[in-house]
C-alpha positions as CSV (number, residue, x, y, z in Angstrom):
1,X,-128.8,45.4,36.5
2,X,-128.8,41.8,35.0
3,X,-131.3,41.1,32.8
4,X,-132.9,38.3,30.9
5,X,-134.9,38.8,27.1
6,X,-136.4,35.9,26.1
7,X,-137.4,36.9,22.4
8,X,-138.7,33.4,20.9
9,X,-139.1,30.1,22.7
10,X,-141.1,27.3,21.2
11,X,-140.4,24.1,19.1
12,X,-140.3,26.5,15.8
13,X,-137.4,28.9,17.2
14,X,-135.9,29.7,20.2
15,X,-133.4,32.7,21.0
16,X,-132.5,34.7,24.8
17,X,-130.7,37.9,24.7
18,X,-128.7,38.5,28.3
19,X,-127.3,41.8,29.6
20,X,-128.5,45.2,29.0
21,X,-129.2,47.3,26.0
22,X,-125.6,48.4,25.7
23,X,-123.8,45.1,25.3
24,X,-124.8,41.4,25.9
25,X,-124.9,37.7,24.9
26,X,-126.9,36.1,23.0
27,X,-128.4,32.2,23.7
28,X,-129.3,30.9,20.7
29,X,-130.3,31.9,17.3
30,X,-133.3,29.6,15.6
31,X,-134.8,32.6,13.6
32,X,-134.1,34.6,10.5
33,X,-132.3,37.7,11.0
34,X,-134.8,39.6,10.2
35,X,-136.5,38.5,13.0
36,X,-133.8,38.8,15.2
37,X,-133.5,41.6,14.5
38,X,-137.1,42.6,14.9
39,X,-137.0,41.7,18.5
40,X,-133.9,43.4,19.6
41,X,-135.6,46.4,17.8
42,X,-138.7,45.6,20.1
43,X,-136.9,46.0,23.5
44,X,-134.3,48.7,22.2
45,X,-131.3,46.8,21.7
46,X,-128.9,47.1,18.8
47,X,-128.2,44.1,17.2
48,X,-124.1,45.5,17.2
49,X,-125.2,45.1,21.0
50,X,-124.6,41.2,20.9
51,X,-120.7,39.8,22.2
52,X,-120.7,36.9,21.8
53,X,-123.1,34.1,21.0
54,X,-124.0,30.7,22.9
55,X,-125.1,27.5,21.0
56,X,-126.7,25.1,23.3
57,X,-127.2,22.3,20.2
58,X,-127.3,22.0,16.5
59,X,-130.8,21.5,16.3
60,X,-132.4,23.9,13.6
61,X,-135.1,25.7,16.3
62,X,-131.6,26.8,18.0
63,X,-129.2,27.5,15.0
64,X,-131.3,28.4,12.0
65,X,-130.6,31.7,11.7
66,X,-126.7,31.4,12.8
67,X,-124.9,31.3,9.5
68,X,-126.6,34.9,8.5
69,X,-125.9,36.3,12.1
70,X,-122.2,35.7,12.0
71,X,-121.7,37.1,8.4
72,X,-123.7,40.0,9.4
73,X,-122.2,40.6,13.2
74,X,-118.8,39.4,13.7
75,X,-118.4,38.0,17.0
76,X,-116.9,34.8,18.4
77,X,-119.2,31.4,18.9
78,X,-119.0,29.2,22.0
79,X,-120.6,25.9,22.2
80,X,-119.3,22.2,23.1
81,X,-116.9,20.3,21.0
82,X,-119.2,18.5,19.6
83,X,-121.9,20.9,18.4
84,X,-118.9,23.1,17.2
85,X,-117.3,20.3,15.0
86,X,-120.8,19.7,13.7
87,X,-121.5,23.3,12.6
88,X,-118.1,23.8,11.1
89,X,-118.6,20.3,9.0
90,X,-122.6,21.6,7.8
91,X,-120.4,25.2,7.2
92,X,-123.2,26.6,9.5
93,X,-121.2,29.6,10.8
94,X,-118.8,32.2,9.3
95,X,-116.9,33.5,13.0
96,X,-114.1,32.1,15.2
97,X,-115.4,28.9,17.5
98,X,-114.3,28.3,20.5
99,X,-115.1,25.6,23.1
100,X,-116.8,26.5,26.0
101,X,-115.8,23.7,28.8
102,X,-114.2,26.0,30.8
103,X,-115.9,28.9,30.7
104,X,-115.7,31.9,29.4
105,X,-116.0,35.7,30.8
106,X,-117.8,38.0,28.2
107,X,-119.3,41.7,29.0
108,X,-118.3,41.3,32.8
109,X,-120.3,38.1,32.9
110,X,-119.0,34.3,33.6
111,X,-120.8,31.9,31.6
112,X,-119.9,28.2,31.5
113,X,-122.1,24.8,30.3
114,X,-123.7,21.6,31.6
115,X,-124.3,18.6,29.8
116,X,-128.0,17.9,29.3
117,X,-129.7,14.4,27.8
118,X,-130.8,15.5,24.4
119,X,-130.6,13.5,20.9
120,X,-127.8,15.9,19.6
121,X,-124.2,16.0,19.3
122,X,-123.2,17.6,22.8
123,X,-126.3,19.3,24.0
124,X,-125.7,21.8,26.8
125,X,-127.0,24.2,29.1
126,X,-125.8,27.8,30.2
127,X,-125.1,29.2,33.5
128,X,-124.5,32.8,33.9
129,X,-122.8,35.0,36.5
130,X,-123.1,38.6,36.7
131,X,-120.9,41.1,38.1
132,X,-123.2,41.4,41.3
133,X,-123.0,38.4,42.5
134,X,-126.8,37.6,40.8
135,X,-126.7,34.1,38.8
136,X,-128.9,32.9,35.8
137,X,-129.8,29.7,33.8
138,X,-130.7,28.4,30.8
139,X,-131.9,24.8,31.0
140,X,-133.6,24.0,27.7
141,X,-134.2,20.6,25.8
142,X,-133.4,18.2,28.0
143,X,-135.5,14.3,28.5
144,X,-134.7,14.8,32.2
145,X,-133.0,16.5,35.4
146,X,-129.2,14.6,35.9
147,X,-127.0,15.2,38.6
148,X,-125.1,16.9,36.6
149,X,-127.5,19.4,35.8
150,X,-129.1,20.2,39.4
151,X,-126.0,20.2,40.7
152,X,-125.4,23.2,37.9
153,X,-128.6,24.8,38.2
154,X,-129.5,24.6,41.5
155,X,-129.5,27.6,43.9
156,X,-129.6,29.9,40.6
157,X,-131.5,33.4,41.2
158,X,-133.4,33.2,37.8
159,X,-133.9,29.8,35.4
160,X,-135.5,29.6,31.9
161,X,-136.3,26.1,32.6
162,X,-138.3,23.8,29.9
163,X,-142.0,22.9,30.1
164,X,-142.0,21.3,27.0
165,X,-145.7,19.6,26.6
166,X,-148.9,18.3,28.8
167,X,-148.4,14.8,29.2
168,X,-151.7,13.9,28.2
169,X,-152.1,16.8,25.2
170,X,-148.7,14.6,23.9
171,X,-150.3,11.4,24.4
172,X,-153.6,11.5,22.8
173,X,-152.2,14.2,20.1
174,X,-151.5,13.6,16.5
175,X,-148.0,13.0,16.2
176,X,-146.7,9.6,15.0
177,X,-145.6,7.1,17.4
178,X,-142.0,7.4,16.6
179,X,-142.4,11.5,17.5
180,X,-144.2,10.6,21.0
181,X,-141.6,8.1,21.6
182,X,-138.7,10.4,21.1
183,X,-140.3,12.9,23.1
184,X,-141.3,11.2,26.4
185,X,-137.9,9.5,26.2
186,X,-134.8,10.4,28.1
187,X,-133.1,12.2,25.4
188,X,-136.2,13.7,24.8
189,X,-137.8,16.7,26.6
190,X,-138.9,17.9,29.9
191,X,-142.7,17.3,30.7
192,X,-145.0,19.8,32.9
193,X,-144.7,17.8,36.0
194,X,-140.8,17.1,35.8
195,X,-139.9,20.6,35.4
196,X,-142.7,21.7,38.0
197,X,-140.8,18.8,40.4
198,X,-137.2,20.5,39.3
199,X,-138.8,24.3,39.8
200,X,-139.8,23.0,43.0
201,X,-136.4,22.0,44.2
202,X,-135.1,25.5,42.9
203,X,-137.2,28.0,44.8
204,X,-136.5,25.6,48.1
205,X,-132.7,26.4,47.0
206,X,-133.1,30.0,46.8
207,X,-134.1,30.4,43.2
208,X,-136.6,33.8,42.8
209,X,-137.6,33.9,39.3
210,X,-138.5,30.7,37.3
211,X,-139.4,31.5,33.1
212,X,-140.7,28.7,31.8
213,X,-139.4,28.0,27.9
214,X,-139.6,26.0,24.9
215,X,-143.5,25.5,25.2
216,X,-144.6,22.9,22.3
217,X,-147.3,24.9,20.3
218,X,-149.2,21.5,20.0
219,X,-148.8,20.1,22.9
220,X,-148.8,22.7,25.7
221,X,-150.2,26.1,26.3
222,X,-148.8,28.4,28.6
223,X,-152.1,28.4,31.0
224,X,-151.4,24.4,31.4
225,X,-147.7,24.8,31.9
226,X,-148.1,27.4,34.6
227,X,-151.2,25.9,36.3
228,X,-149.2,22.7,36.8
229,X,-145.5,23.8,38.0
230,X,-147.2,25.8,40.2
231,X,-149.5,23.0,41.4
232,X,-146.1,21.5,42.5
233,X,-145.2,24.7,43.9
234,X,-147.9,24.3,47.0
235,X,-146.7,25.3,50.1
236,X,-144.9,28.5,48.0
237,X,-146.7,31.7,47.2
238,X,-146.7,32.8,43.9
239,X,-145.4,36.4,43.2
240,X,-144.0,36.5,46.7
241,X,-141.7,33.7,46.9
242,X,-141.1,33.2,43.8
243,X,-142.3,34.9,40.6
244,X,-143.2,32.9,37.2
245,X,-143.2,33.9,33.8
246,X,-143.9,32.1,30.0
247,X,-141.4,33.0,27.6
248,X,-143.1,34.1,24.8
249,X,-143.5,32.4,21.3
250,X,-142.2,35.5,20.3
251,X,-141.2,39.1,22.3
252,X,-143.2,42.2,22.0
253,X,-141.0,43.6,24.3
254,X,-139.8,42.4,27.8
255,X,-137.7,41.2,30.2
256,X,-137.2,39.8,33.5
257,X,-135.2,41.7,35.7
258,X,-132.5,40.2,38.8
């Protein structure tokens, strides 16, 4: 059976193990090793457990902890062109690199990318197909839903989707100008309401299980993020036709099952 660990999602560090405890893939890596390590330890996973490991973008919440991780664990890296040539030109990895465009089947499961708007490099998404048929997404740090994107994403069983920050906690916070303006803007990331309008076109497509991710610790809680997507959710019922999750700050165990 599929399943889907998200150990740390915020603005500080974000990482998702996939597969079982035996072998899997790893989406991801914005935290020391030690606490990597601490996680896998939390849900009884080996770190010699992770394949292979998936960079969305270069950003240091997502890569941070990649240059210990590959000296320690020698597996290949996937990513875009451009987020590889940037990591091999900041020497932010010690593995072989390999560009993921076409896709790539690791531990029985197909993964491939979708562009998303983001101010980096190459930013992508993940899409992940299992051996059972069962699909899964990661859709992460992205100013908004393109065509390309819910054409990747859409009719997915289970999506770690971003509900980045309260529009109004954002607006009247305490970050600069510049910071607000980055953030609302299309290379930005995903509101509340947008990703409540984008999980509301998944569960219509067939989509089951809906984790919301990469909560901003200042501008967002998880009780505001969930109360709106599922405000957008009306006419659905909760935990019957679709289940919704958080992903944690940081795992104390846990996973979501497809």
């Amino acid at each position: 059976m599929a399943r889907i660990y998200p150990l740390f999602s915020s603005s500080k560090g974000n990482s998702t193990y996939i597969g079982n405890k035996d072998e899997g893939i790893l989406i991801d890596d914005g935290v020391s090793f030690s606490k990597l390590k601490t996680a896998l330890d939390a849900n009884g996973i080996s770190a010699d457990a992770i394949k292979a490991v998936f960079v969305t973008h270069e950003h240091s919440d997502h890569i941070k902890g990649l240059e210990v991780l590959t000296k320690k664990i020698k597996v290949p890296l996937f990513s875009r062109r451009g987020t590889l040539e940037y990591l091999q030109k900041k020497n932010c990895i010690s593995c072989e690199c390999f560009d993921i465009s076409d896709g790539v089947e690791v531990c029985g499961m197909c993964v491939t990318s979708f562009p998303t708007s983001h101010d980096a490099a190459e930013s992508c998404g993940y899409k992940i197909l299992f051996r059972d048929g069962k699909t899964a997404a990661v859709c992460t740090d992205l100013g908004y839903v393109s065509d390309e994107v819910e054409t990747a994403v859409i009719g997915t069983d289970c999506v770690l989707l971003e509900a980045n920050y309260d529009v109004e906690m954002l607006r009247s916070g305490i970050y600069p100008y510049y910071l607000k303006a980055r953030i609302f803007g299309k290379q930005g990331h995903l509101s509340n309401p947008d990703s409540g309008a984008f999980a509301a076109k998944l569960v219509r497509s067939g989509t089951t299980r809906l984790i919301l991710g990469h909560l901003s610790q200042e501008n967002n809680t998880p009780a505001i993020a969930e109360k709106t997507v599922s405000a957008c959710l009306n006419g659905f019922e909760r935990n019957s036709d679709y289940l919704l999750y958080t992903a944690p700050v940081e795992t104390q165990g846990g996973f979501i099952a497809l």
